[in-house]
Structure formats: C-alpha cells, structure tokens
C-alpha positions in Angstrom: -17.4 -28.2 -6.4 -16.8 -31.7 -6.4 -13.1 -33.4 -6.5 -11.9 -34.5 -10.2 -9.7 -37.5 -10.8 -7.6 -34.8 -13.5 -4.8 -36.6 -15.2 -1.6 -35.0 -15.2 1.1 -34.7 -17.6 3.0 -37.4 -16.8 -0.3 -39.9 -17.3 -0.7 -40.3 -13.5 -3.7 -39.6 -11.7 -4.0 -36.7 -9.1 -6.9 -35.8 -6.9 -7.9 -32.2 -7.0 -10.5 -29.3 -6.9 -8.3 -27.1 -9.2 -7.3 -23.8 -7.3 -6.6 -24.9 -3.3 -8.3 -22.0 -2.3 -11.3 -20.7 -4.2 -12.8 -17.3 -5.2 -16.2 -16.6 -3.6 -18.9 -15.7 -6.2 -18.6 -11.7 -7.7 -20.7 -10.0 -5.4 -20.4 -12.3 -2.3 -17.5 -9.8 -0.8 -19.0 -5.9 -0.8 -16.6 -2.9 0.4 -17.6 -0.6 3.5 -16.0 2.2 5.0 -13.1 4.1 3.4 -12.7 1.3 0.9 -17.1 1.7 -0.4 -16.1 5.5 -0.9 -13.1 4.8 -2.5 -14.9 2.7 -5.1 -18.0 4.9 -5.2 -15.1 7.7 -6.7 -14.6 5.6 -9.3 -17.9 4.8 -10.0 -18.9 8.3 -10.2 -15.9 9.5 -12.2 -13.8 7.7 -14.7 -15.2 4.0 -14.7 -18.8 5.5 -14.8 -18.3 8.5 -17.3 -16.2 6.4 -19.5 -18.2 5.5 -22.5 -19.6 9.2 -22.4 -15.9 11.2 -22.8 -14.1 8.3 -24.4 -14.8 7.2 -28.1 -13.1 4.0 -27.8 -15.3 2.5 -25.2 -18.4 4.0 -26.7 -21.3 3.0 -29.0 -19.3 2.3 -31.9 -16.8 0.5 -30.0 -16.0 -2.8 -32.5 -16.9 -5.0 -29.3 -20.5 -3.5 -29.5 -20.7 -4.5 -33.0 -19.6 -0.5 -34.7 -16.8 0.3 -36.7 -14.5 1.8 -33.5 -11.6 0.1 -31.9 -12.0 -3.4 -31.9 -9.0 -4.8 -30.1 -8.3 -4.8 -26.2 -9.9 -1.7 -25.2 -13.6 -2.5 -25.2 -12.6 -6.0 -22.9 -9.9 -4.2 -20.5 -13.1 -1.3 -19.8 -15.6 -4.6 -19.4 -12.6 -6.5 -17.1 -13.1 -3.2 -14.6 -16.5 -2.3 -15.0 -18.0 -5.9 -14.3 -16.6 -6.4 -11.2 -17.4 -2.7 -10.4 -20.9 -3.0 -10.9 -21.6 -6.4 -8.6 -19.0 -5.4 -6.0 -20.9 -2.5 -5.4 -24.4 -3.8 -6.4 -25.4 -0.9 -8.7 -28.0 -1.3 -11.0 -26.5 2.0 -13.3 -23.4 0.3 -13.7 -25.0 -2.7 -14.5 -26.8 -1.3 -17.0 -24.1 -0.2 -18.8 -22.1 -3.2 -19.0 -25.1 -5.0 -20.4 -25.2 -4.3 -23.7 -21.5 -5.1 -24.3 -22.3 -8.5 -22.8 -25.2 -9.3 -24.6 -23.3 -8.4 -28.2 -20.0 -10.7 -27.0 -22.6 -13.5 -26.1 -24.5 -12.9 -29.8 -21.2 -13.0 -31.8 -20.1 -16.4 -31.6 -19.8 -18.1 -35.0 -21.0 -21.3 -35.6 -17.4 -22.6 -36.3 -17.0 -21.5 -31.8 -15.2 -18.0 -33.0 -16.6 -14.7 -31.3 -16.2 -11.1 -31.0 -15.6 -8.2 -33.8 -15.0 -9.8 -37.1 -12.5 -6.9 -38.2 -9.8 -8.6 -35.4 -9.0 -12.4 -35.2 -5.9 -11.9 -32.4 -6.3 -14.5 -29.8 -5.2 -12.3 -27.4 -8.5 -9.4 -26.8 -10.9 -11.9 -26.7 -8.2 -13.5 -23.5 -9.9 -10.5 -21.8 -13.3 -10.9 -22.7 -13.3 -14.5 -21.4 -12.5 -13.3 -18.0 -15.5 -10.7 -18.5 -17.9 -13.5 -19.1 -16.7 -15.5 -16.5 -16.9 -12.7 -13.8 -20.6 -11.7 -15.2 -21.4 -15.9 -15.2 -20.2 -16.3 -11.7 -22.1 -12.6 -10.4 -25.8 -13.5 -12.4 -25.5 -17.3 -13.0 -25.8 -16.5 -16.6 -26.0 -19.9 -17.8 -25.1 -19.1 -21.4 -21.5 -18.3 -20.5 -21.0 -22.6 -20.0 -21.6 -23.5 -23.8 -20.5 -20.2 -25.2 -17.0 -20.9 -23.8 -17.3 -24.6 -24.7 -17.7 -24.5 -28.0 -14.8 -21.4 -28.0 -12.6 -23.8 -26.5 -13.5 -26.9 -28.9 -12.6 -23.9 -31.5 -8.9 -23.3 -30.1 -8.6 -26.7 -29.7 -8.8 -27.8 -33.1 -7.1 -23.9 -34.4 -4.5 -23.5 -32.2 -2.2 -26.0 -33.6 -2.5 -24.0 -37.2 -2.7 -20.4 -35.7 -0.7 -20.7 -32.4 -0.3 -17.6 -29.8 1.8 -15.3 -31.0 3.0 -11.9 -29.7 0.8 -10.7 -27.1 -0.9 -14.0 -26.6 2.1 -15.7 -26.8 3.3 -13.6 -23.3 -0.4 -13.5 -21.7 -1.6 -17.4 -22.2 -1.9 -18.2 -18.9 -4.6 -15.6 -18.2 -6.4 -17.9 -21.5 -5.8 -20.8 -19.4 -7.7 -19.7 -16.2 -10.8 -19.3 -18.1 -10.2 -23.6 -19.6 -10.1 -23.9 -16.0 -13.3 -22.1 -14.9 -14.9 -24.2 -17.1 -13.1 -27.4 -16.2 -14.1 -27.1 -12.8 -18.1 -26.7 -13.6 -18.4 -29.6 -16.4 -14.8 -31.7 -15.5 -14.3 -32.4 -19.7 -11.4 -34.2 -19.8 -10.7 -32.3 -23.7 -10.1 -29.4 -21.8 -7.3 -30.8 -19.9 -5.4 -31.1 -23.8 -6.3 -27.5 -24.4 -4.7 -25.9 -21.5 -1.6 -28.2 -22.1 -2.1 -26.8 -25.9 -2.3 -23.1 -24.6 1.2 -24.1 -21.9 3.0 -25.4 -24.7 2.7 -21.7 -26.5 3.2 -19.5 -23.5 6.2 -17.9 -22.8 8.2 -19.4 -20.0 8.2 -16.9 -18.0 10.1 -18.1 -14.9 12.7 -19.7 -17.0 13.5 -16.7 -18.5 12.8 -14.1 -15.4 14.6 -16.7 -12.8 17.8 -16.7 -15.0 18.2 -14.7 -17.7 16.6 -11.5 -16.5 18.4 -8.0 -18.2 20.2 -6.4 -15.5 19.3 -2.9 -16.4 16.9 -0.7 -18.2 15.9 -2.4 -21.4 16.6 -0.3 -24.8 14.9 -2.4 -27.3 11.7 -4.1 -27.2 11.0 -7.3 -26.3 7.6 -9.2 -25.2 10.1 -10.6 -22.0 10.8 -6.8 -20.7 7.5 -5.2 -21.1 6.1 -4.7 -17.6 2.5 -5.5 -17.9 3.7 -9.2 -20.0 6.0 -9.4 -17.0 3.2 -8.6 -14.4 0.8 -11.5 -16.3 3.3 -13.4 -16.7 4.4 -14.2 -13.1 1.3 -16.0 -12.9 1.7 -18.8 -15.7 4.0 -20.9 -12.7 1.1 -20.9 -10.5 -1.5 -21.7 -13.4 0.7 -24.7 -14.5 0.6 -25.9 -10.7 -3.3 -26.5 -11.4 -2.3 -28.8 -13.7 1.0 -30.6 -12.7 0.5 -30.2 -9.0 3.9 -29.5 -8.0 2.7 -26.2 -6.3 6.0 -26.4 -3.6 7.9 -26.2 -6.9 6.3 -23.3 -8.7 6.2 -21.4 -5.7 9.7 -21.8 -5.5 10.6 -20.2 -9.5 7.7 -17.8 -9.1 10.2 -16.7 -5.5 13.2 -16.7 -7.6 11.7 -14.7 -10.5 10.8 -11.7 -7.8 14.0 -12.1 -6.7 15.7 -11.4 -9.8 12.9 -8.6 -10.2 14.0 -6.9 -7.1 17.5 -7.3 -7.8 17.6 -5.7 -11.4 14.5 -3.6 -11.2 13.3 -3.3 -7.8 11.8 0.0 -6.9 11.7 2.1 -3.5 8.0 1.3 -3.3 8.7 -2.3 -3.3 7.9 -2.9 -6.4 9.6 -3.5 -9.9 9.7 -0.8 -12.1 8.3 -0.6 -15.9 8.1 2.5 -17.5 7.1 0.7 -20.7 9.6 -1.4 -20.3 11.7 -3.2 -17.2 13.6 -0.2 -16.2 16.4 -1.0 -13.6 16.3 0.2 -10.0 16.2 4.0 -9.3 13.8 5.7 -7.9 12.6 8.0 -10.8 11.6 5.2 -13.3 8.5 4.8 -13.8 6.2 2.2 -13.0 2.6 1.6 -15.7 -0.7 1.5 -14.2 -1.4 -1.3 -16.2 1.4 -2.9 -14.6 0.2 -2.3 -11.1 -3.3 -3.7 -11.9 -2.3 -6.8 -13.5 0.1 -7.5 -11.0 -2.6 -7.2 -8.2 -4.7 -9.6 -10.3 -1.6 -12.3 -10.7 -0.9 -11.4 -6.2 -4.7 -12.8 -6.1 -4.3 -16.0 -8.9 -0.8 -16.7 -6.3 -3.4 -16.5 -3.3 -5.5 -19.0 -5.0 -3.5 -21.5 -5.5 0.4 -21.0 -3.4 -1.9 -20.3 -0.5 0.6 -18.2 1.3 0.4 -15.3 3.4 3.1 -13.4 1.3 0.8 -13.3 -1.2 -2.1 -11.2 0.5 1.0 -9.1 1.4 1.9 -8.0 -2.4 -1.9 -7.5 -3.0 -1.6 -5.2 -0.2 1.6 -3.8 -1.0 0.1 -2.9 -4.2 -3.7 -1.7 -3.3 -2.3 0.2 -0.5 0.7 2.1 -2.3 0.8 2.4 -6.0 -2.5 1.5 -6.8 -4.0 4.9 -5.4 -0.7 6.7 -6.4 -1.9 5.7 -10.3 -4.9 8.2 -9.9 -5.9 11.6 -8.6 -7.6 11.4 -5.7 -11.3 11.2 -6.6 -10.2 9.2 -10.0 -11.1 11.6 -12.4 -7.7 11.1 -14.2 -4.5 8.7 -14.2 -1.2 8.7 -14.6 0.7 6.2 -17.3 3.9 5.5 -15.6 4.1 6.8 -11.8 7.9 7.6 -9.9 8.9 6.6 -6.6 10.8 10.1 -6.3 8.4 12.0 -8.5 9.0 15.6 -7.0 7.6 17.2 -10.3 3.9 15.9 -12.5 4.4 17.6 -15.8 4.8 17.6 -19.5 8.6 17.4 -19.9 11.5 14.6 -21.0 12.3 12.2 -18.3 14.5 8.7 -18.9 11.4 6.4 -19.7 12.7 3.4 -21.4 9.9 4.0 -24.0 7.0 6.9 -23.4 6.2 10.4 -24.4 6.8 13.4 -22.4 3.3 13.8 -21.0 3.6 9.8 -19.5 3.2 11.2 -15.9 0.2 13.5 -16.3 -2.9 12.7 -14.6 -5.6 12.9 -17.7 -7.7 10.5 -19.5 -5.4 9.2 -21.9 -1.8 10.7 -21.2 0.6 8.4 -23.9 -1.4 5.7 -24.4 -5.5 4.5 -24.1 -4.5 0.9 -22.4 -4.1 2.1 -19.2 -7.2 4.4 -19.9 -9.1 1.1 -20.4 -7.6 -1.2 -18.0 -7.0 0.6 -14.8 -10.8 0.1 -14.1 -10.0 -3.3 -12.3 -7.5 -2.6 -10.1 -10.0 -1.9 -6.9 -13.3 -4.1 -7.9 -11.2 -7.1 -8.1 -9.2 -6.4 -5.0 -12.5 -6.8 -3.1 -13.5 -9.7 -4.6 -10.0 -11.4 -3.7 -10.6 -10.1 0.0 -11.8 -13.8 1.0 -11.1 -17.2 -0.5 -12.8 -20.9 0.1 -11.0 -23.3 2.0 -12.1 -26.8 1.8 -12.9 -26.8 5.5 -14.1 -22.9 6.1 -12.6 -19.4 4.6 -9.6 -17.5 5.1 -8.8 -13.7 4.3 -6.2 -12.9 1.7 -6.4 -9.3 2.5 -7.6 -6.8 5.0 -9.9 -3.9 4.5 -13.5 -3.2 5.3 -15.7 -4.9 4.3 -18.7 -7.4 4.0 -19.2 -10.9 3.2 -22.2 -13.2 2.3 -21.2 -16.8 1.8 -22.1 -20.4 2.9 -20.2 -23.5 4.4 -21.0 -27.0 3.5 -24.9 -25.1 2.6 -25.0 -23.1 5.7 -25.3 -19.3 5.4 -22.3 -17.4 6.9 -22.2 -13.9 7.2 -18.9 -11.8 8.2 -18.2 -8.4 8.7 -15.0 -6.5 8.6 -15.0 -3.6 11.0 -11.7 -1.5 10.4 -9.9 1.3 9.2 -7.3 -0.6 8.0 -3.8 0.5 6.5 -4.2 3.6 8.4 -4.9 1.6 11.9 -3.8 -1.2 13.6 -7.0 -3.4 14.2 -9.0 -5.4 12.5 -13.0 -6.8 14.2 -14.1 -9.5 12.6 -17.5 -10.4 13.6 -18.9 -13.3 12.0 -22.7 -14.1 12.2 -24.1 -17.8 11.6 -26.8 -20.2 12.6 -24.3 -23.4 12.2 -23.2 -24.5 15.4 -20.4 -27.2 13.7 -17.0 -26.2 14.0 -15.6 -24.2 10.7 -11.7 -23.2 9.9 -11.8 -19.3 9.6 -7.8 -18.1 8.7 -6.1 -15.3 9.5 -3.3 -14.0 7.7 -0.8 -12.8 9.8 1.6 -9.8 7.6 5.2 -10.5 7.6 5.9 -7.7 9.2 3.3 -8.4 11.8 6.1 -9.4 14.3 3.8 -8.1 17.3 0.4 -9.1 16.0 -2.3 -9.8 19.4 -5.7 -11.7 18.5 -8.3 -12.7 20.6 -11.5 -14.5 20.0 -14.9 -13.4 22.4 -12.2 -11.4 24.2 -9.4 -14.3 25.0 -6.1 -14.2 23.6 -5.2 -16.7 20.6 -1.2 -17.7 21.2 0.0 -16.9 17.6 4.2 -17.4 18.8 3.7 -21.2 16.6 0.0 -20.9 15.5 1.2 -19.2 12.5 1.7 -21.8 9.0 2.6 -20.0 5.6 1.4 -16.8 7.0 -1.7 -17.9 8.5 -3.3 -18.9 11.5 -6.3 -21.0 11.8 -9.0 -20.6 14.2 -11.2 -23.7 13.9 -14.7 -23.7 16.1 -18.2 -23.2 16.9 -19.0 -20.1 15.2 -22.5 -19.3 16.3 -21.7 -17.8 19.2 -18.1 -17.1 19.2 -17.8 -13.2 19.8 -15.3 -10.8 18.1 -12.1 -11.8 16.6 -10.1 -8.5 17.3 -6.5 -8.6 15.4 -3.9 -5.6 16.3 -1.1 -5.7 13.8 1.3 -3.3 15.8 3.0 -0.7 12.9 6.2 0.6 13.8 8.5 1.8 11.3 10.9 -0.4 9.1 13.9 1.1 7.1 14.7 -0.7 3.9 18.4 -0.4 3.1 18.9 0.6 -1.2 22.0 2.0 -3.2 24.3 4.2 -1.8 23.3 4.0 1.6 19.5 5.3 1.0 16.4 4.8 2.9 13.1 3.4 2.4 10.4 3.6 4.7 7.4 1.0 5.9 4.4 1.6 8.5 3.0 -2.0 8.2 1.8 -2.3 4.8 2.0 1.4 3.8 5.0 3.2 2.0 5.7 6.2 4.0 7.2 9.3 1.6 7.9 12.9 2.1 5.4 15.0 0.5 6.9 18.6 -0.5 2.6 20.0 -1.0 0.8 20.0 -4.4 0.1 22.8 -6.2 -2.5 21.4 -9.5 -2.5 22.7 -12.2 -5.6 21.8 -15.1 -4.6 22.6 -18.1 -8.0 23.8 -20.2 -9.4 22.1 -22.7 -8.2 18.7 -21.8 -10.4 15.9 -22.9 -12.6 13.6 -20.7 -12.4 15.1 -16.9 -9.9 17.2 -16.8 -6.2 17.1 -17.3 -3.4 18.1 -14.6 0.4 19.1 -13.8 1.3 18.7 -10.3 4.0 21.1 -8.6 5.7 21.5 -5.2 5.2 24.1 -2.9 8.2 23.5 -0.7 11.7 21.8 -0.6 11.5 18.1 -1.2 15.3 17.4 -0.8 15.2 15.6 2.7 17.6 13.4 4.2 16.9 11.0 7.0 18.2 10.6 10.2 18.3 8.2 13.2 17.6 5.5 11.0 18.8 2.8 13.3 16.3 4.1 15.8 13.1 4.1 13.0 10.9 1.6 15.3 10.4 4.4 18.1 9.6 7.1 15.2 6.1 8.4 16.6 2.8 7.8 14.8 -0.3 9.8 14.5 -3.7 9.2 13.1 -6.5 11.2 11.9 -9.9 10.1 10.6 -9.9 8.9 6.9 -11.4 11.1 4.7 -13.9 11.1 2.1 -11.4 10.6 -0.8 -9.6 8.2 1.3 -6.2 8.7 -0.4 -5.8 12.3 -0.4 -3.5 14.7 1.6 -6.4 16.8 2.9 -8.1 17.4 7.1 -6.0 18.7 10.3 -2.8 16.8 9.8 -3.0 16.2 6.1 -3.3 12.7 5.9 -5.0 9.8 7.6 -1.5 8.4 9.1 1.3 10.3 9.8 4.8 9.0 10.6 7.1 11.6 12.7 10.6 10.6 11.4 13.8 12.9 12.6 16.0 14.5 9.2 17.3 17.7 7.6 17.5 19.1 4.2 20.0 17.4 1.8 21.2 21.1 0.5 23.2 19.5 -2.4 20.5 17.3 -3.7 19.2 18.8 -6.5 16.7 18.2 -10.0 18.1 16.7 -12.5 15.4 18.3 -15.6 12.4 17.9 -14.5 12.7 15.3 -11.8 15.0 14.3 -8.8 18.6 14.0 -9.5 20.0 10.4 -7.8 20.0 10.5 -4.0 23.3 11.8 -3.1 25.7 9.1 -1.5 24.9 8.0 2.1 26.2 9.8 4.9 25.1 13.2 3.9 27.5 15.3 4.9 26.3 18.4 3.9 22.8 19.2 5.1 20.8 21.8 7.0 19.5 21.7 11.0 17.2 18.9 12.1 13.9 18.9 11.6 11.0 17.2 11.9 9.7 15.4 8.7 6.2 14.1 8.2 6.0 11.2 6.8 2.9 10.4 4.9 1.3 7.1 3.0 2.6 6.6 -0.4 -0.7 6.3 -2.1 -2.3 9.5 -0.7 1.2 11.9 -2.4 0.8 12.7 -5.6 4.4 14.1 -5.0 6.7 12.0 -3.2 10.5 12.0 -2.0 10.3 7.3 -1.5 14.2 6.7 -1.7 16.2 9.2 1.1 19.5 9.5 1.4 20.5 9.1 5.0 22.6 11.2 7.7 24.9 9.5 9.9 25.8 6.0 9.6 23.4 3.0 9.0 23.7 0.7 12.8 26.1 -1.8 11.9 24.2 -5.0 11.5 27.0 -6.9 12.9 26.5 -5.0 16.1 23.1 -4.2 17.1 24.9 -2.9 20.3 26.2 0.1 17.9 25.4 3.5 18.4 24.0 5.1 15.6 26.6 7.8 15.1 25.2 11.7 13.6 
C-alpha cells in the first residue's frame, strides 16, 4: 500500500496509509494446536451443517436468489463461514460459500444496487460488503473492486434521499470500513465524501455512551441500549480517526465510553452485560452471543488503528472467556444470552431485559436466529486479527497458536507460534526468513503481565522500559535470530464488585467455580440437538484469603481435544486452587442465583478447597463470590487479612 495525500475534514492535508496497523491477507494467519481443533469443531458441527438443518441459510435463502429470508441472516452465516473456510484452508467449506458469493456478485443492478430485490434496507447488505471484502482479500477476486465501486457511487448519490435509518443508522461505521477497503486499493478521492456521508448518519456513539449512558437495566427499547448496536458501535470513534486523524482523541472517548460501560453495566466476566438490551451490573444478566462476537470484531478494528496493547487484551478477554462460554463444547449448539453466575441452563423466567424463557438454552435457534447466523465469526476472525502490518515489520495483537505466511518490503517471512496459550505461561516464537535486514517484530506485553521474561536466541530482552502502549519492539536481523521465548507469569488477581464480592483472573482467563454438569437433550430438538444444563453439587461458595490470591496454587493438565471442556484427570486444562467454604445462606432465586449475599460472609461452612476453573470451559459457573473475612485494606498493604 502506498501513502495517500487524503484530505481531511477541515480541508487540510494529512499523510496516511488508512489503518496504522494493517490486516494481513485472509488466510496468511492459520490456527495450530488447541486453537486448529477448536475451529475444526466448528467446522464439523454448526458452521458446516448449517445450510443442511437450518432453512434460513439454505437453498432458498433470498441471498441465493429464493423466496427464504432475505435480510441479515444469509450475510451474518457468509460473515463466519468466509473467514472459516480460508483460515482453515478447506476446500468443503469453500465450496459451500461459493455459490452465495457468486449470486451477491451477479445481483448488482445497473443503477450499482445489489442483493435480494424483496429487501432494500441498507443495513444486510453492510454485512455482505465485509463478505466480499474478506473473500477479495483471501482469492484476489478482482471483481469485488468495481462491484463495490459502483455500490458506493450508488449510496453516494441515494444516501442523501434514503439516509440510514434504524439499524443502519446504529451500525454505519462497519459500512464505512468497507469505503475504506476500497479507498486504500484505488485512493478515489469521491470516496472520501461518502464515508463523511455515511459519519454524518451514524449514531454518535461515544457522545452518547461517554455521557448520557442509562445507569441501569434498560425497559424500553432503544437502538442506543441494544447490546450488539452498542458492541458495533464502539468502533465508529476509531473508524472516524481514519479520517480525521486525531486517533489520541478517539482513543480517549472510545476509554471513556468503556468506562461508563463498566460502571453501569459491567459484568463479573469483565464485560458489559446485554441480555437484549444493556442490562446493569449483576452477575445473572445476561450477555448475547452476538454481542460477544461483534465486540471481538470492533477489539480487532481498535487494534488496527489505536494500536494499543489493551486492545489485543479485550480480544483476549473475550476469545478466551465468553466466546467459548456462548457454545457447547464441540459447537453443536449456542446459547442466546450467557450469565456470569449461571448455576442453572434451562427453559424457565429469568430478569432478561427483553428475551424468552428458553434464551439460555444451548440449541440451534433458542429465542432468536441472529445469533444462530452470526456467531459463526467469532473464532475465524480472531485468527485472522492474530497479526497485524506495521509499516516497518509485524506485531501480534493476540496470542495463540498458530502459523503465519507473510512478506516484508517483498521478502517471504514465515512465523510460527509454538504454545499452549491461556492455559500456560509461554509463548515460542520462531520466525523463519531468508532477509538478513533488520525488521521490527512487536510484542505485546498483557497488562497484567507485571512479571513477563523474554529472551531472543536464549538472552534476556530488558522489558522494565522497553514496553510503549503495551508493546515492545524487537528490531533486528531475523535470519538467524533463534527463539523468542515470552513467559507471562499468571498468578491470581481478585477484582473487587458490589457488596464486597470477588472476581477472579489467571492472566487472561476468568476463573469460576463449576458446581458439575449434568446435560440434559431434550428430543426432538431441531438442528443438532438441544440441551438443559444442571448441577450436580452445591455452587454457593464463598472465598477466602483474598488478600493472599497471588500465592493461590496453579495446576495444569494437557488441553484436550474440545479445548474448552471440563473433561481428563483434573477436569480442566488449568486449574486455580483458591481457599473458601460454602455460603449456607446463599440461595436461588427461581431458577438462577439469588444476589451474592453481602461481604463478610458470616455464616458459612468449614474451609475447603475450591477449584477454580477457566470461564470458558463451565458451562455452569459461580463468577461473582461473596467473600469471607475482610478485603486487605488498600490503605495498608501491611494489614493482615483478618478470617
């Protein structure tokens, strides 16, 4: 790519190569270890038996030209299954997505117009735009260029008459990125008045997040409290940095919108909740799977272009936790809204903001088909965002295993990611290349990496003021270089919330209690299958010790084939030891956990000790404990914890 003289809005002139850091081609990054069998689950359940047990992705689908559903559903399935097939490299998957792209591609009107002729919302075909771009970027497809062209000349000249609205309206910015893609291949200045056309008729998300946030569980609806538009929307800061440049400044609102999020809504698992809507902050409101994937996509856009290493800690945060939580776990089914404290799976009334009884259900379509169509892009697109392209080398967003085949300034670069990463501490990088000039190759060091030791053909790399926005940058002759060995020491981390409760970290992972799982299938059920989950013990634990949480011991066991499951000798991959007791007056409230009772538990049985497990692999969960004893006084570190 080749630097633009792009105007900006004030009629200055800027030099720039749109997003600071780039995406490597679909298909350069490929996943190994646990994270290839992770996504050959998904492949061999729901993404790849889709179309066969779900009419609405099928032949008569109204995005393959039939008379079926012809608004979001066929583009949300492609949005998954795209990045599926090249991330993996299947040629059945593929196959599949073929003839979905050759109808979109022969749809186009002359007047620039495309997709099913039934639907004219701006908002599907949003979706489909990032489908052709993936599947352009993966193949080299050369149609994609003009097809978007002339759909862009075609907003251009509408958009004024027929502006976003509704959906659109909250979801622009994900328009916008595509009027980028393209700006960045042809440098059209036209498009330039299109994505200020498409800005102008967003919603303002962090004006409205940053300071005018509800401060509790919404009751009405509203585009603003919907948690996927809130989850798309947190990106439209960092899209309108592309254009104005003041990325110091977005950065800044998109900060202050989170932390507005995390005050109102913020959830155990680190997250803000959304059970439909933005559902305040305790730990049995739920969070859509929607939400979860197109919030990882909008952690990756921030990566792009804030650049910052707190941003390949949210996609983290969210591959690592509440994306595998979302599905069983070989992905034959999903939940709609998932719970921090969810102690009970089952058809049965809970406080959603808005959603049916069987929201929490793992099944094909429990509630609602979005998340039925969507969830499919949550872990192809998290390996395509592993790696970006610096300007001078490469730098990893997030870690995991995996492969990558790229180039610097022409010359081929090859890297591989040796790890078992969450559930271990370190990370070999070995990177393979003829090119004997020096290359920038940055690592991102995790916030909560406060012990972190790398070293580089076996000597140590000082990282005490190496360390900028989260990274550090290793710049050098990497022909011969040896491994680059990162140890990110995990140790526990208590999170303070309400009444004196407990949340727990082991690096990036949530850790949870997990009571056992007794599944249920209920026969009949359409697609794969369709479950309840139920306990088979006690799951009202308290915590203890918590001001002693970094000496809790740690075990590890090998990962197994369904990488997130509670299966082999000590039931999970990564175990956290962590001293508590039963909390004997905590009890359901229905058919979920009551409120954690108020901090120090008081009444409670004899100590115990409580395995702590990773959030994604517990399909039941206690997240949020209440605690025993007193919290160490943060005034005094010197302070005993007192039991």
């Amino acid at each position: 790519m080749t630097i633009q003289d792009i105007p900006t809005t004030d009629g200055t002139v800027a030099a720039t190569e749109g997003r600071s850091h780039r995406p490597l081609p679909l298909g350069s990054i490929t996943p190994r270890g646990w994270l290839l069998d992770q996504l050959r689950l998904q492949a061999d359940n729901i993404t790849g038996q889709l179309e066969a047990i779900w009419p609405d992705v099928g032949p008569d689908s109204g995005w393959r030209g039939g008379p079926g559903e012809n608004w979001e559903r066929g583009p949300y399935y492609l949005d998954g299954l795209v990045p599926l097939a090249h991330v993996l490299q299947d040629a059945r998957l593929t196959a599949l997505a073929e003839p979905w792209i050759e109808w979109i591609l022969g749809s186009q009107r002359d007047d620039g117009f495309f997709g099913p002729t039934g639907n004219d919302d701006w908002w599907p075909r949003m979706v489909a735009l990032k489908v052709l771009t993936q599947h352009a970027d993966a193949t080299g497809d050369d149609r994609v260029a003009p097809f978007l062209e002339r759909y862009f000349r075609h907003q251009l000249d509408h958009l004024p008459g027929r502006p976003l609205t509704s959906w659109g309206r909250a979801r622009g910015a994900d328009n916008a990125l595509s009027v980028w893609w393209l700006y960045e291949r042809t440098g059209d200045a036209w498009l330039l008045d299109l994505v200020d056309l498409l800005a102008a008729q967003t919603t303002r998300w962090d004006d409205y997040l940053a300071d005018g946030l509800i401060t509790g569980p919404a009751r009405t609806f509203s585009h603003r409290t919907h948690g996927p538009n809130v989850a798309m929307g947190l990106k439209t800061g960092a899209v309108d940095a592309l254009r104005d440049h003041d990325v110091a400044g977005h950065a800044a609102r998109t900060e202050s919108s989170f932390g507005a999020l995390d005050r109102w809504h913020g959830q155990a698992n680190g997250w803000f909740s959304g059970d439909e809507w933005l559902g305040g902050r305790e730990a049995t409101a739920g969070i859509e799977t929607c939400q979860v994937v197109e919030m990882m996509f909008t952690a990756a856009v921030h990566a792009q272009v804030y650049g910052r290493g707190v941003d390949g800690d949210r996609l983290e945060s969210l591959a690592y936790n509440l994306l595998p939580a979302s599905s069983d776990p070989e992905m034959r089914g999903h939940q709609y809204h998932q719970q921090a404290n969810q102690v009970e799976v089952s058809v049965a009334r809970r406080d959603w903001s808005f959603s049916s009884d069987d929201a929490g259900i793992f099944g094909l379509e429990p509630h609602f088909g979005c998340c039925t169509a969507n969830l499919h892009q949550g872990w192809p697109k998290f390996v395509a965002h592993l790696w970006l392209r610096d300007d001078d080398g490469l730098r990893v967003v997030a870690y995991a295993p995996s492969a990558v085949e790229t180039d610097v300034d022409g010359d081929p670069v090859s890297i591989v990611v040796d790890t078992a990463y969450p559930f271990d501490e370190t990370v070999t990088i070995r990177v393979a290349t003829d090119r004997t000039a020096p290359f920038a190759l940055r690592l991102r060091i995790p916030a909560w990496a406060t012990d972190a030791v790398l070293t580089v053909g076996g000597e140590a790399v000082a990282l005490a003021r190496a360390a900028a926005d989260g990274y550090v940058t290793l710049e050098r002759d990497w022909s011969a270089a040896g491994d680059v060995v990162l140890v990110l020491p995990m140790r526990a981390r208590v999170v303070r919330r309400e009444r004196q409760a407990a949340a727990v970290r082991l690096g990036p992972l949530v850790m949870v209690y997990a009571p056992g799982e007794r599944w249920v299938s209920h026969e009949g059920a359409p697609g794969l299958g369709e479950w309840e989950v139920h306990p088979r013990g006690s799951w009202n634990w308290a915590l203890a010790e918590v001001g002693a949480a970094d000496g809790w011991r740690v075990t590890r066991d090998t990962v197994p084939d369904a990488p997130w499951s509670l299966v082999g000798r000590r039931g999970a991959p990564v175990v956290l030891h962590a001293p508590g007791a039963r909390a004997t007056g905590w009890r359901t409230a229905g058919a979920q956990a009551d409120v954690p009772p108020g901090s120090p538990v008081l009444d409670h049985g004899p100590d115990d000790d409580l395995r702590l497990v990773p959030y994604g692999s517990a399909r039941l969960r206690v997240t949020e404990f209440p605690v025993i004893g007193n919290w160490r006084d943060v005034d005094d570190p010197d302070e005993p914890v007192r039991r």
